[in-house]
N, CA, C and O atoms as a GROMACS GRO file, in nm:
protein
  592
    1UNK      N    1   0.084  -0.117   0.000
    1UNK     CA    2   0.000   0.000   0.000
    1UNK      C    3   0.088   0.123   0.000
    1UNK      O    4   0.178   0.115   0.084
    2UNK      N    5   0.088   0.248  -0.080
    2UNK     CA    6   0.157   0.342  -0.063
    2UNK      C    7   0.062   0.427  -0.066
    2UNK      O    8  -0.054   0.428  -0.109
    3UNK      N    9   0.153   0.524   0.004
    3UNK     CA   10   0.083   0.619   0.073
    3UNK      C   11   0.137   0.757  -0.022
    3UNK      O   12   0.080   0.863   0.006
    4UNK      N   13   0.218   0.761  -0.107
    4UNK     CA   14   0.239   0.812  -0.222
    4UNK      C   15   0.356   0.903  -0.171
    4UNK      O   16   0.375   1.009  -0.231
    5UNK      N   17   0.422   0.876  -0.084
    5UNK     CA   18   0.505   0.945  -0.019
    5UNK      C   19   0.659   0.912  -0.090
    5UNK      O   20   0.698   0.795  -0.090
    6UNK      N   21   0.724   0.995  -0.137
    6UNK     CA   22   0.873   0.935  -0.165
    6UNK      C   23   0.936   0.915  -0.031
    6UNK      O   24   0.890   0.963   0.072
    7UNK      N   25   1.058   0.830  -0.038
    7UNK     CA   26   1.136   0.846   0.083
    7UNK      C   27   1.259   0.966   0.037
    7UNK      O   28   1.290   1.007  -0.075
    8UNK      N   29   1.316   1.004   0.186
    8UNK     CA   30   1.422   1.102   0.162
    8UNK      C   31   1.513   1.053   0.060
    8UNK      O   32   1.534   0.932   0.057
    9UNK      N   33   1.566   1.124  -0.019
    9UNK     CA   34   1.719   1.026  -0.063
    9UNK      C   35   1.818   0.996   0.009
    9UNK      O   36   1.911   0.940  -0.048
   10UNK      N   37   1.828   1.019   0.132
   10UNK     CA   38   1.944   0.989   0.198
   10UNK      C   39   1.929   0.866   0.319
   10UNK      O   40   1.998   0.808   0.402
   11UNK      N   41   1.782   0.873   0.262
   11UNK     CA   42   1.753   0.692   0.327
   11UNK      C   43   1.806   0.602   0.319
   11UNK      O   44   1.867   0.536   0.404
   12UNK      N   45   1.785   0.582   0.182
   12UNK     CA   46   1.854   0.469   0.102
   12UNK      C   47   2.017   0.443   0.190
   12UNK      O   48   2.068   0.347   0.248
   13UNK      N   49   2.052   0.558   0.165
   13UNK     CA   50   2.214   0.577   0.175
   13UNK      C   51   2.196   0.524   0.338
   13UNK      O   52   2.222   0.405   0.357
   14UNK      N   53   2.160   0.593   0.440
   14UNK     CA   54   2.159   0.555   0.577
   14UNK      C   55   2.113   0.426   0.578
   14UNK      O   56   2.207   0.371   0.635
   15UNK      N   57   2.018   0.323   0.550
   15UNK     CA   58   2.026   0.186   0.523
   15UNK      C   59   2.166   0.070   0.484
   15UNK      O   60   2.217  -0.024   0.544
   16UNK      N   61   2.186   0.126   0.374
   16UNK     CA   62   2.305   0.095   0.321
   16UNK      C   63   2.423   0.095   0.412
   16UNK      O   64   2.505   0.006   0.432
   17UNK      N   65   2.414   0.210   0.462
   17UNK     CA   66   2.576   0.229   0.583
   17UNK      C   67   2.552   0.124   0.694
   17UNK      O   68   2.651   0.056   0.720
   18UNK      N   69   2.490   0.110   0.732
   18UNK     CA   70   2.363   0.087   0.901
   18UNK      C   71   2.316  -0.067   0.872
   18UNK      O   72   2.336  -0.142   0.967
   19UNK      N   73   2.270  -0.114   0.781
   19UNK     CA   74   2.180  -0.253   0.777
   19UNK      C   75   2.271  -0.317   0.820
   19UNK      O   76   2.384  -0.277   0.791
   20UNK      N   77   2.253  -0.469   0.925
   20UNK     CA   78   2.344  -0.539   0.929
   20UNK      C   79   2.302  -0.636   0.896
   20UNK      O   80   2.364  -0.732   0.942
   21UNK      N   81   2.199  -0.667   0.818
   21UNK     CA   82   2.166  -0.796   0.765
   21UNK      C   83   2.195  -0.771   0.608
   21UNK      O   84   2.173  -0.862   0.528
   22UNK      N   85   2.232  -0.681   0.577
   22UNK     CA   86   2.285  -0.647   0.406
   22UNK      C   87   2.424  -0.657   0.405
   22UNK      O   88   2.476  -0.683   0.297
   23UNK      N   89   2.526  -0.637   0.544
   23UNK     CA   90   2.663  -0.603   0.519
   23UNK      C   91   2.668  -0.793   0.616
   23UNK      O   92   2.785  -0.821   0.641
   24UNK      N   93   2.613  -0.854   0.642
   24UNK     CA   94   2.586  -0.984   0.716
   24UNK      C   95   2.584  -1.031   0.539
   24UNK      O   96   2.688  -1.070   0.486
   25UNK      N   97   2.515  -1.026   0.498
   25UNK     CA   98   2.532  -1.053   0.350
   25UNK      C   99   2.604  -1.100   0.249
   25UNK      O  100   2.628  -1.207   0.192
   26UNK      N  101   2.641  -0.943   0.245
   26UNK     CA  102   2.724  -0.940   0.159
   26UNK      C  103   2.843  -1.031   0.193
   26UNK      O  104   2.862  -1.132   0.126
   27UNK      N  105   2.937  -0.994   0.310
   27UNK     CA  106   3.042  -1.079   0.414
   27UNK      C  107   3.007  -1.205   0.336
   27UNK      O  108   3.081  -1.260   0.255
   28UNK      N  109   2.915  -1.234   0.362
   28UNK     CA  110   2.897  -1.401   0.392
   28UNK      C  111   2.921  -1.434   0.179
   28UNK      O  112   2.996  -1.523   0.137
   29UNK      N  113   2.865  -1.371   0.116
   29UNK     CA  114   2.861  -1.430  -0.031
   29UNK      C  115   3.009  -1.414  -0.055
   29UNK      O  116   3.058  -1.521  -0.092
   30UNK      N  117   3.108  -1.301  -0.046
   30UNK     CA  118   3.228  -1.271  -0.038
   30UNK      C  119   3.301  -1.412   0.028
   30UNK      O  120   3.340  -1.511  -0.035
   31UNK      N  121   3.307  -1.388   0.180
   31UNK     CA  122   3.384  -1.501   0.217
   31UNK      C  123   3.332  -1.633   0.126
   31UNK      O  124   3.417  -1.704   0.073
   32UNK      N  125   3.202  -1.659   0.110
   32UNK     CA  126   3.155  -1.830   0.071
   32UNK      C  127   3.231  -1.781  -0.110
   32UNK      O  128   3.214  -1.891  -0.164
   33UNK      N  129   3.262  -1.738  -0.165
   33UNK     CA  130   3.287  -1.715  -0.294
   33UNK      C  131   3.430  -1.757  -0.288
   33UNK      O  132   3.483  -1.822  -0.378
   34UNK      N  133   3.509  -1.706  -0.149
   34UNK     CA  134   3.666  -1.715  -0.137
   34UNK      C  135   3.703  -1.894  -0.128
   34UNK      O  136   3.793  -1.955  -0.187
   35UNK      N  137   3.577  -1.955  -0.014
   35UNK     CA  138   3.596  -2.068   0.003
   35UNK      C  139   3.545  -2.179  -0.114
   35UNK      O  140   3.590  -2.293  -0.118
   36UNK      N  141   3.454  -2.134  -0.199
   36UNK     CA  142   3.414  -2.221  -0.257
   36UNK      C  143   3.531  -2.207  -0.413
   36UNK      O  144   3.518  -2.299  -0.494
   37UNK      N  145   3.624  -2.108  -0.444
   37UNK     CA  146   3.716  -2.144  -0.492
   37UNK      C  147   3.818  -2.201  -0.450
   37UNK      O  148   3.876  -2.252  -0.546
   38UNK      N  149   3.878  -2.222  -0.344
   38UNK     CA  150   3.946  -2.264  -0.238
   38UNK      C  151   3.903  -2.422  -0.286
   38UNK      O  152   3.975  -2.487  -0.362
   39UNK      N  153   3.779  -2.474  -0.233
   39UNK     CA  154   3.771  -2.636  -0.257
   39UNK      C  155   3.711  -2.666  -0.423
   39UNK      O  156   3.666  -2.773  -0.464
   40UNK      N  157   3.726  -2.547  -0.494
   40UNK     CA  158   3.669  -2.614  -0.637
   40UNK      C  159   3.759  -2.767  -0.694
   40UNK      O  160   3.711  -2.866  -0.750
   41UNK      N  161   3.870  -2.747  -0.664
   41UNK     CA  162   3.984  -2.821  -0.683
   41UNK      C  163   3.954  -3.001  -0.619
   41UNK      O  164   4.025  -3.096  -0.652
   42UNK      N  165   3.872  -3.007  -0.554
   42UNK     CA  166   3.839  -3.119  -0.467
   42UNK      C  167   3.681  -3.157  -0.482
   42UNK      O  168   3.624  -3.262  -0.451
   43UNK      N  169   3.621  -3.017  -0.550
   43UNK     CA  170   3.494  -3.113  -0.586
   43UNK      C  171   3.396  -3.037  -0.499
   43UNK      O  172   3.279  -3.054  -0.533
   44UNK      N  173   3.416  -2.961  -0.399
   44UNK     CA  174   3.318  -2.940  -0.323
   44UNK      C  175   3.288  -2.755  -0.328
   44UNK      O  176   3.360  -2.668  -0.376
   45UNK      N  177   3.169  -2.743  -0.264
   45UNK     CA  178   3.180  -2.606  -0.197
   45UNK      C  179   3.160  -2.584  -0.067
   45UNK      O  180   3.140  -2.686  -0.001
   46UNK      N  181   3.158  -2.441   0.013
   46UNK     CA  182   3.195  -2.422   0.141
   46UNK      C  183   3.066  -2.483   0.193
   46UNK      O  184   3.093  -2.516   0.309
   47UNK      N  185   2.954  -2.512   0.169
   47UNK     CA  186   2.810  -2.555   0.194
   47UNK      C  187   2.864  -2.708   0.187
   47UNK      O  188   2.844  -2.770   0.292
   48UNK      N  189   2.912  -2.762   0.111
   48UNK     CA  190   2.932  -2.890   0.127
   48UNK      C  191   3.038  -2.934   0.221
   48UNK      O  192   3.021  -3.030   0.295
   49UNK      N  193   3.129  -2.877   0.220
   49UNK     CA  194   3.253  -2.838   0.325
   49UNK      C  195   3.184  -2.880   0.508
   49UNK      O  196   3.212  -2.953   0.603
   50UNK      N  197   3.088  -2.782   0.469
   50UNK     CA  198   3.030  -2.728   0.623
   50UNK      C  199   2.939  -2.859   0.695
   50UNK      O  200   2.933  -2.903   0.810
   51UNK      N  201   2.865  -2.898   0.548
   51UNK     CA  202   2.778  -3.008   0.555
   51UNK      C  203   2.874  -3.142   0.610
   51UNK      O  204   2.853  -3.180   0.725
   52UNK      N  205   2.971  -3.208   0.535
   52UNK     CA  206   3.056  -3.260   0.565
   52UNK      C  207   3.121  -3.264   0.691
   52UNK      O  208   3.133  -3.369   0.754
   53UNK      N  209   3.171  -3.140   0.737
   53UNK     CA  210   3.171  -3.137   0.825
   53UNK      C  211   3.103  -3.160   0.962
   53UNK      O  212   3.177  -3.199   1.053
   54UNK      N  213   2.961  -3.140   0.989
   54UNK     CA  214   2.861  -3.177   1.052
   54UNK      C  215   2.862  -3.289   1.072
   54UNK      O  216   2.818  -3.328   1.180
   55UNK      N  217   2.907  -3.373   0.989
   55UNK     CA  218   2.864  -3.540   0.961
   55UNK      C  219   2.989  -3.593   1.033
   55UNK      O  220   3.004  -3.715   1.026
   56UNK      N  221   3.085  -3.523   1.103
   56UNK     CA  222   3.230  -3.585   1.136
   56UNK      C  223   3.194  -3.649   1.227
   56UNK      O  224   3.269  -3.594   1.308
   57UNK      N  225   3.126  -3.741   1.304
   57UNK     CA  226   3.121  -3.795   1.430
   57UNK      C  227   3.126  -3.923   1.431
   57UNK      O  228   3.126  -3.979   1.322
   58UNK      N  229   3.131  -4.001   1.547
   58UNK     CA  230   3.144  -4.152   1.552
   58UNK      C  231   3.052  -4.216   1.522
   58UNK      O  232   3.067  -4.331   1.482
   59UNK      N  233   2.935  -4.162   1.533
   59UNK     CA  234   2.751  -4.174   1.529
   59UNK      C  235   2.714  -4.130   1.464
   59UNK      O  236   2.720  -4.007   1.469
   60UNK      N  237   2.635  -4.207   1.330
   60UNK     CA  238   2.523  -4.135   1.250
   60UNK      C  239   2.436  -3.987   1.361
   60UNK      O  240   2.411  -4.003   1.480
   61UNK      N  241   2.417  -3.900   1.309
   61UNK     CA  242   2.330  -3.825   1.356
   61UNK      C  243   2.194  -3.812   1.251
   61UNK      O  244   2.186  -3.842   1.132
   62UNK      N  245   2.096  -3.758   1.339
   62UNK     CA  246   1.960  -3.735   1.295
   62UNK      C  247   1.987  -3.642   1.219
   62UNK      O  248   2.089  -3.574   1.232
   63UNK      N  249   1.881  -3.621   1.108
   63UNK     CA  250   1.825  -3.520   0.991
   63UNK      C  251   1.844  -3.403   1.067
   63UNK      O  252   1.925  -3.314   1.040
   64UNK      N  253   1.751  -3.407   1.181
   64UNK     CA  254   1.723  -3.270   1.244
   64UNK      C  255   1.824  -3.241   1.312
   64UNK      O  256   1.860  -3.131   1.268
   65UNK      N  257   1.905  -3.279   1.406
   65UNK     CA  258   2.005  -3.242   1.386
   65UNK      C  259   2.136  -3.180   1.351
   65UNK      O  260   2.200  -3.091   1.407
   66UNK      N  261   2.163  -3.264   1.222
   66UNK     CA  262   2.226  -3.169   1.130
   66UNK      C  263   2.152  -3.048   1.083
   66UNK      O  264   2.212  -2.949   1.040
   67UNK      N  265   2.053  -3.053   1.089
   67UNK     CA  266   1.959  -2.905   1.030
   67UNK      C  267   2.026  -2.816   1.147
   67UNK      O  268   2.100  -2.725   1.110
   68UNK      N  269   2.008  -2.835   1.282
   68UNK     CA  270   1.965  -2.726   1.356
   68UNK      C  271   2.163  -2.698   1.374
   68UNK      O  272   2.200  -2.581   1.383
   69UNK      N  273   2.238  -2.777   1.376
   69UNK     CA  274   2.373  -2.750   1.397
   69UNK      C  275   2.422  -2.611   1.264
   69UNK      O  276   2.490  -2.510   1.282
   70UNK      N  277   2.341  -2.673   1.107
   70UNK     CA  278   2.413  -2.571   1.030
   70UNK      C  279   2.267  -2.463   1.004
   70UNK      O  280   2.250  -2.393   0.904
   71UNK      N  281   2.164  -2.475   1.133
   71UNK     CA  282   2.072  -2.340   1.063
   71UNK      C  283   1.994  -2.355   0.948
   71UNK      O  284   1.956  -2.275   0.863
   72UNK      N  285   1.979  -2.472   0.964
   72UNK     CA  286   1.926  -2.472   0.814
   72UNK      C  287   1.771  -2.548   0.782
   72UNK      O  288   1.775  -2.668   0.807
   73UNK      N  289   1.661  -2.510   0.741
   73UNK     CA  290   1.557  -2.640   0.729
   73UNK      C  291   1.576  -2.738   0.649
   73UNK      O  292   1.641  -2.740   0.544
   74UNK      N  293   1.507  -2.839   0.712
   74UNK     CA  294   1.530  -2.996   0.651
   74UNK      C  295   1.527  -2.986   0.546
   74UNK      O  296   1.618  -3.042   0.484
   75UNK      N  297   1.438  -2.924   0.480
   75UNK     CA  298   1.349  -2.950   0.334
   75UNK      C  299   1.528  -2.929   0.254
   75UNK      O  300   1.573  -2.998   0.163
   76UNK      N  301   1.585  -2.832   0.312
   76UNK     CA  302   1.673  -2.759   0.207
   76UNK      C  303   1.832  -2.869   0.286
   76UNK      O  304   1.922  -2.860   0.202
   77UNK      N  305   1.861  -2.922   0.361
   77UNK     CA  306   1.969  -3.030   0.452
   77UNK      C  307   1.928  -3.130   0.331
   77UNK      O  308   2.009  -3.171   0.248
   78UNK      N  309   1.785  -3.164   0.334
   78UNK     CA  310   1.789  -3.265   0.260
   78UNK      C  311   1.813  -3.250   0.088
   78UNK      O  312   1.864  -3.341   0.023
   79UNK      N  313   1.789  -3.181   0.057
   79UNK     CA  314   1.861  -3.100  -0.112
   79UNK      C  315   2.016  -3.091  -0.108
   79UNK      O  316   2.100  -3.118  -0.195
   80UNK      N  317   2.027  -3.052  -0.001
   80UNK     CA  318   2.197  -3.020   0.005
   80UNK      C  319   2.275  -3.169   0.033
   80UNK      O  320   2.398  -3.169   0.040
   81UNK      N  321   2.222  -3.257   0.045
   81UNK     CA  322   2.273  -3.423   0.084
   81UNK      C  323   2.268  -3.472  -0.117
   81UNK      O  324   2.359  -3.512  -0.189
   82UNK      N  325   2.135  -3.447  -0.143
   82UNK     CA  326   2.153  -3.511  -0.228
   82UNK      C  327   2.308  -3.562  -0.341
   82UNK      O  328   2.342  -3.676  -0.370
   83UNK      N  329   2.367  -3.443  -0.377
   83UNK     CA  330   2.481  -3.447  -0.446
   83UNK      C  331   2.596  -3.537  -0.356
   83UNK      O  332   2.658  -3.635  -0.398
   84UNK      N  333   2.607  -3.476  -0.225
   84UNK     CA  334   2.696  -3.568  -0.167
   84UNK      C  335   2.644  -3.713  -0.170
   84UNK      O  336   2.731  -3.797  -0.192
   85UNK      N  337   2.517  -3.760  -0.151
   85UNK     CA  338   2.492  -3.913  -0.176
   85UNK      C  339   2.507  -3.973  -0.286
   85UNK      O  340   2.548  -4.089  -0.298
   86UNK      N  341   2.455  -3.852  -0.424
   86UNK     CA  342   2.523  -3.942  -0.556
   86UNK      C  343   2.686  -3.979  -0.626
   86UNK      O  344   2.730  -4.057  -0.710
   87UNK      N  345   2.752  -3.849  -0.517
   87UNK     CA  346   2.930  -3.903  -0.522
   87UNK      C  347   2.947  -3.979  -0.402
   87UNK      O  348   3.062  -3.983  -0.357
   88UNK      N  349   2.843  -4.049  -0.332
   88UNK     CA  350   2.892  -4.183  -0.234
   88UNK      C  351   3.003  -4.088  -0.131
   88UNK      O  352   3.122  -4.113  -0.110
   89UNK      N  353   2.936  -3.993  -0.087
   89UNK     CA  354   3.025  -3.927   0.044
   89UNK      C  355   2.946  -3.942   0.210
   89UNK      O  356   2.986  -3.940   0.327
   90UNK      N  357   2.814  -3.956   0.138
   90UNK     CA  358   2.721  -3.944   0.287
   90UNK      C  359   2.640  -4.083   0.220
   90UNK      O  360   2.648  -4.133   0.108
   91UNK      N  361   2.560  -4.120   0.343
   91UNK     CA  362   2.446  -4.197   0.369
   91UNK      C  363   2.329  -4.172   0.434
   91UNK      O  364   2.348  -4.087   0.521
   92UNK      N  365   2.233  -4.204   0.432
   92UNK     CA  366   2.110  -4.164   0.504
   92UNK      C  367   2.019  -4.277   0.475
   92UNK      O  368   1.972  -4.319   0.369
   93UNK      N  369   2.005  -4.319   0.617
   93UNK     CA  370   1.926  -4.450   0.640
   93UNK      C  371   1.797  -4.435   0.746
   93UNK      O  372   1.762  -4.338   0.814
   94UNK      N  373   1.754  -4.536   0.734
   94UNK     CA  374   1.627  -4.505   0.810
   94UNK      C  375   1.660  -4.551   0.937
   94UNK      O  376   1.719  -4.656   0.960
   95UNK      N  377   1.612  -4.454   1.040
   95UNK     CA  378   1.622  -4.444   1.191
   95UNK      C  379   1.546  -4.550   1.288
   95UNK      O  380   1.435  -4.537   1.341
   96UNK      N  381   1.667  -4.691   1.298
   96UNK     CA  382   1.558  -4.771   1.400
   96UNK      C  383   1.472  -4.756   1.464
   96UNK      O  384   1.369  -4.822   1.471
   97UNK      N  385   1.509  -4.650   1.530
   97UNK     CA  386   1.449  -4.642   1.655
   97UNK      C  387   1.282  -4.574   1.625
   97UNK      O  388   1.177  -4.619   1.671
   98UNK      N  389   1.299  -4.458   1.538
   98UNK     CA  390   1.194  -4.404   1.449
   98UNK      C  391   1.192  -4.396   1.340
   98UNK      O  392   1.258  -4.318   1.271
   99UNK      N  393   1.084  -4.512   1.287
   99UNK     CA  394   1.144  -4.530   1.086
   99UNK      C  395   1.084  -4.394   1.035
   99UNK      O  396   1.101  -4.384   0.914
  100UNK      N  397   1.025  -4.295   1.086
  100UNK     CA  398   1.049  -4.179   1.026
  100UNK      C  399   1.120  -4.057   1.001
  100UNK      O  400   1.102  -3.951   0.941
  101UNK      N  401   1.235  -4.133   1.092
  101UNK     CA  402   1.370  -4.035   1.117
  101UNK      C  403   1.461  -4.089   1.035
  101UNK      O  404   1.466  -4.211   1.020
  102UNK      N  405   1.547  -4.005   0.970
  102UNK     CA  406   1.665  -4.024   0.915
  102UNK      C  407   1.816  -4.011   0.946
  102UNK      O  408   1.870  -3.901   0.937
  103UNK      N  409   1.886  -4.125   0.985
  103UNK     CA  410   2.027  -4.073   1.004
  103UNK      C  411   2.138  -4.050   0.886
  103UNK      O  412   2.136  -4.106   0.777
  104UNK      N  413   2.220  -3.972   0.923
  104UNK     CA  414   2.265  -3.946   0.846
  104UNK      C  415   2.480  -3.974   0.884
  104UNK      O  416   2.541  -3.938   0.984
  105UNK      N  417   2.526  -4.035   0.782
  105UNK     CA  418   2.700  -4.066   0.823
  105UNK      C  419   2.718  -4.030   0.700
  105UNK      O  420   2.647  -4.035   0.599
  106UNK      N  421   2.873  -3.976   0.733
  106UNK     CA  422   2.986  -4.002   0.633
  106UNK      C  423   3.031  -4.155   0.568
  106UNK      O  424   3.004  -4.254   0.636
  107UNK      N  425   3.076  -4.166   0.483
  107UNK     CA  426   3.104  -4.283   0.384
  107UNK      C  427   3.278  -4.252   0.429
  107UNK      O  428   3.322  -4.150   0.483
  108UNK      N  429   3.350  -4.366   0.392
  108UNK     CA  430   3.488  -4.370   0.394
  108UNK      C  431   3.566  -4.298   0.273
  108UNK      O  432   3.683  -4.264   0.253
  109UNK      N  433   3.462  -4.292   0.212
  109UNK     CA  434   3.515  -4.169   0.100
  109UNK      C  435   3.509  -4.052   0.093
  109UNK      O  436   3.576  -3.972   0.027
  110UNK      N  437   3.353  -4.024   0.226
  110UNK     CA  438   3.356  -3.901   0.223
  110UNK      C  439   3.456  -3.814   0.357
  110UNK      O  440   3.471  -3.694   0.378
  111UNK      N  441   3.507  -3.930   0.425
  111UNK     CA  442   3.573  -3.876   0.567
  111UNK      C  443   3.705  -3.890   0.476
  111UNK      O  444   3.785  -3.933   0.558
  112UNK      N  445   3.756  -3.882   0.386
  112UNK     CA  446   3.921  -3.919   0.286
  112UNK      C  447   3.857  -3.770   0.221
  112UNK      O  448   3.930  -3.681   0.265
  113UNK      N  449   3.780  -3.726   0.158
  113UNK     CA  450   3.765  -3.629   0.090
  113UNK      C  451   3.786  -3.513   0.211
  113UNK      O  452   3.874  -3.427   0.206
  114UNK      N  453   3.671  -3.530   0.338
  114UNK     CA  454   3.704  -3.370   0.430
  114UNK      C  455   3.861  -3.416   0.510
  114UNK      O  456   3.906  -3.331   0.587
  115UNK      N  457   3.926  -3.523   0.495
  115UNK     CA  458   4.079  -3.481   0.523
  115UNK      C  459   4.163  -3.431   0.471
  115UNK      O  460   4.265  -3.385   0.522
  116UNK      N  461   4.114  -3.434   0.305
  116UNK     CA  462   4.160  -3.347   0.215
  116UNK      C  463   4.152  -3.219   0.194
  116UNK      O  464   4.247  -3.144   0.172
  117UNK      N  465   4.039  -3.189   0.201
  117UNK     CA  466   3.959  -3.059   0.222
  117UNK      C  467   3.990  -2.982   0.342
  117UNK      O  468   3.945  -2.868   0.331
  118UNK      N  469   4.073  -3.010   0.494
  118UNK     CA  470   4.095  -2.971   0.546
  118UNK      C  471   4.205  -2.872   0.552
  118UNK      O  472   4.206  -2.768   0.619
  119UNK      N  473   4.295  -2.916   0.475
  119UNK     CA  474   4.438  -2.804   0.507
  119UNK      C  475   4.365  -2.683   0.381
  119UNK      O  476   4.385  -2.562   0.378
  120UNK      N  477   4.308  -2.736   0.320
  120UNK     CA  478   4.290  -2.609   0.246
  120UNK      C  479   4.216  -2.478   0.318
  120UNK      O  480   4.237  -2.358   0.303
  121UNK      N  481   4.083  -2.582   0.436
  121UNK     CA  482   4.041  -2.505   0.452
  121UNK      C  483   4.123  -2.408   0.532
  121UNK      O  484   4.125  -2.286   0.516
  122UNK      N  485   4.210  -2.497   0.645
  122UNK     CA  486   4.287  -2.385   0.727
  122UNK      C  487   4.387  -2.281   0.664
  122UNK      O  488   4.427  -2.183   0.727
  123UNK      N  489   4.419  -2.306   0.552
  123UNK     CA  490   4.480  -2.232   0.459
  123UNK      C  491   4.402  -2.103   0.444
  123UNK      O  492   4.433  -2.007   0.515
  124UNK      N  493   4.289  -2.091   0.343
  124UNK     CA  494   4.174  -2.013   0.364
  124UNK      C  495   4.132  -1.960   0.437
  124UNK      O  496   4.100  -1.846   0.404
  125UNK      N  497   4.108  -1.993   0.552
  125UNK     CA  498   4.033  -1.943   0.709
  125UNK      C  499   4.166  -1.876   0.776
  125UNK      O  500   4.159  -1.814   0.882
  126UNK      N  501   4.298  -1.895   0.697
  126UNK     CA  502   4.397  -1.794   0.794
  126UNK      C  503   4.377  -1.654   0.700
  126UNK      O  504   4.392  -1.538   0.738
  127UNK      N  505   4.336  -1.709   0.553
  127UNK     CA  506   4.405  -1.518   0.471
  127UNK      C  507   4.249  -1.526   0.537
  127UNK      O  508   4.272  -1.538   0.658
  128UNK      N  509   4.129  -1.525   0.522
  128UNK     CA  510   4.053  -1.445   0.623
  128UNK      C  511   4.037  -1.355   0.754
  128UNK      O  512   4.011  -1.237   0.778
  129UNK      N  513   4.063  -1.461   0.820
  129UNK     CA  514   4.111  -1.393   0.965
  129UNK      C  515   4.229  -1.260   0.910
  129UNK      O  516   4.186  -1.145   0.914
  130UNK      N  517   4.339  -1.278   0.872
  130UNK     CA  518   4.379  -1.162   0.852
  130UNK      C  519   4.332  -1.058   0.748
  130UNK      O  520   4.399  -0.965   0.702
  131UNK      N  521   4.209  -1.090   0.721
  131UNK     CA  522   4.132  -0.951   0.645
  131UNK      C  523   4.060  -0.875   0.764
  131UNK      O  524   4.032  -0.755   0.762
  132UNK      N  525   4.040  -0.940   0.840
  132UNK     CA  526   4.011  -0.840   0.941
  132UNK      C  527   4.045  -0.743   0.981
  132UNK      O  528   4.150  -0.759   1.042
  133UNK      N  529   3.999  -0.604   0.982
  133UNK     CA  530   4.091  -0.483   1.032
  133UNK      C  531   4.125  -0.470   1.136
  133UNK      O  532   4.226  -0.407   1.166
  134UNK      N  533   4.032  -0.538   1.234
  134UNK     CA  534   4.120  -0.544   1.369
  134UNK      C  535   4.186  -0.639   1.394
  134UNK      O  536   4.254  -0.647   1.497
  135UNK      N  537   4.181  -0.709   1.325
  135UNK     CA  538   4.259  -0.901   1.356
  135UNK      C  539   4.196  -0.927   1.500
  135UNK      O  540   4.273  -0.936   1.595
  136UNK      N  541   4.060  -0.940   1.518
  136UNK     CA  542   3.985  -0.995   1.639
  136UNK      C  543   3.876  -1.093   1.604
  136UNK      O  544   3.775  -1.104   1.674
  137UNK      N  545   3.897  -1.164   1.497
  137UNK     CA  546   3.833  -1.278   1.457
  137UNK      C  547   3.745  -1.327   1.560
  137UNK      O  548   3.627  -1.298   1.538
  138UNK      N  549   3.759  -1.376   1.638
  138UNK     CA  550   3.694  -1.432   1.770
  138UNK      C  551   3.628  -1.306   1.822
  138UNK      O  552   3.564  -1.289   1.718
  139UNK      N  553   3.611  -1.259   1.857
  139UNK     CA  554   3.540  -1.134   1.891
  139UNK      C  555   3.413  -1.148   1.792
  139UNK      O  556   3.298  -1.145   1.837
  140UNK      N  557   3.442  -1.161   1.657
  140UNK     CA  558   3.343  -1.130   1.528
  140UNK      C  559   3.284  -1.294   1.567
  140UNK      O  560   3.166  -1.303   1.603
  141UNK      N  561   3.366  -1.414   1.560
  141UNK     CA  562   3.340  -1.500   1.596
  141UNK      C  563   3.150  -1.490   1.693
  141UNK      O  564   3.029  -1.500   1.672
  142UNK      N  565   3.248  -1.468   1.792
  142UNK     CA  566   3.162  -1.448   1.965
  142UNK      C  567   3.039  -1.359   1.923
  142UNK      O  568   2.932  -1.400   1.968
  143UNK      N  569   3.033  -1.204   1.818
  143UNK     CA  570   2.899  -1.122   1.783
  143UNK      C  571   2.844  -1.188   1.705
  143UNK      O  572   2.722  -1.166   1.704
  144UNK      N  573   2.894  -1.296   1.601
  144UNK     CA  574   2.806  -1.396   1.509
  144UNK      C  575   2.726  -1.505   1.572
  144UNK      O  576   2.618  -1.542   1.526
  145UNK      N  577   2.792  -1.564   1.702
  145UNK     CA  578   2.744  -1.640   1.766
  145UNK      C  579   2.602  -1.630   1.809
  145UNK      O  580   2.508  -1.705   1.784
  146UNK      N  581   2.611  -1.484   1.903
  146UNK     CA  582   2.508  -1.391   1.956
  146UNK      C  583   2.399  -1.388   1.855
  146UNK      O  584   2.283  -1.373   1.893
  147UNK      N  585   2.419  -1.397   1.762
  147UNK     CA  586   2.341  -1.333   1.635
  147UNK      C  587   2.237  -1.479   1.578
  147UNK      O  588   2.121  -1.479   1.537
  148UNK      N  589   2.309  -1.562   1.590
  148UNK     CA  590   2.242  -1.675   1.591
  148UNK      C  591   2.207  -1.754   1.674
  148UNK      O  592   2.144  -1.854   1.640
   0.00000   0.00000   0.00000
C-alpha cells in the first residue's frame, strides 16, 4: 500500500551504511565465494565443506540435527545431501528407533575427501582472519554467535 510518499534520498544511503543484515550478507557471499574457490579443486563447496563437516562424528546423527547445527531447514539439509549421496560421500538410512527419522554418516570416501579438504580449509580461514581490520576474529566470531 503506498501512501504516495517518496522516501528522503538519503535513506537509502543511511540503510546501506547501518543494515546489518545487508553487510551480514554481503560478508557471507564474499567469504563463501573465497571458500568455494578454495575447494573447487576437490569437488566441493563451502556448503558442502560445512555439511561434511557436521557429519564428522562416531555416530550417524539425525536429519534434524544436522539441520539445527548448520541453521538450516530440513526440506533444504535434505537437497543439500543429495549431491553428496550421488558421489557416495554421505548416507542416510532409516532411523531404527523411528522409521520416520533419518540418520545421516559419512562414507569412507567421504571422511578421505574432508581430510583433504581440510588443510585447504585452514589455509583459507587464515588469509581471512587476517582480512580483518582489527585481527579480532573471535570477537566477530563471539557477535556472530550472539546473532544466531
Amino acid at each position: 500500500m503506498s501512501t504516495g510518499e517518496e522516501l528522503p534520498s538519503e535513506i537509502p544511503r543511511t540503510v546501506r551504511g547501518t543494515c546489518l543484515c545487508l553487510h551480514l550478507q554481503r560478508a557471507a557471499r564474499s567469504t563463501g565465494r573465497r571458500f568455494d574457490a578454495a575447494f573447487r579443486p576437490l569437488g566441493l563447496t563451502n556448503g558442502q565443506f560445512s555439511l561434511l563437516m557436521a557429519l564428522h562424528r562416531p555416530e550417524p546423527a539425525s536429519l534434524g540435527r544436522v539441520a539445527s547445527v548448520l541453521a538450516m531447514d530440513r526440506t533444504t539439509l535434505t537437497a543439500a545431501l543429495k549431491p553428496l549421496q550421488r558421489r557416495a560421500l554421505v548416507t542416510v538410512s532409516v532411523d531404527d528407533t523411528d522409521k520416520r527419522g533419518r540418520l545421516l554418516a559419512l562414507t569412507p570416501e567421504g571422511r578421505t575427501l574432508l581430510a583433504a579438504a581440510l588443510p585447504v580449509w585452514r589455509r583459507t580461514h587464515a588469509v581471512v582472519d587476517r582480512l580483518l581490520p582489527a585481527a579480532d576474529a573471535d570477537r566477530l566470531r563471539a557477535d556472530l554467535h550472539a546473532l544466531s
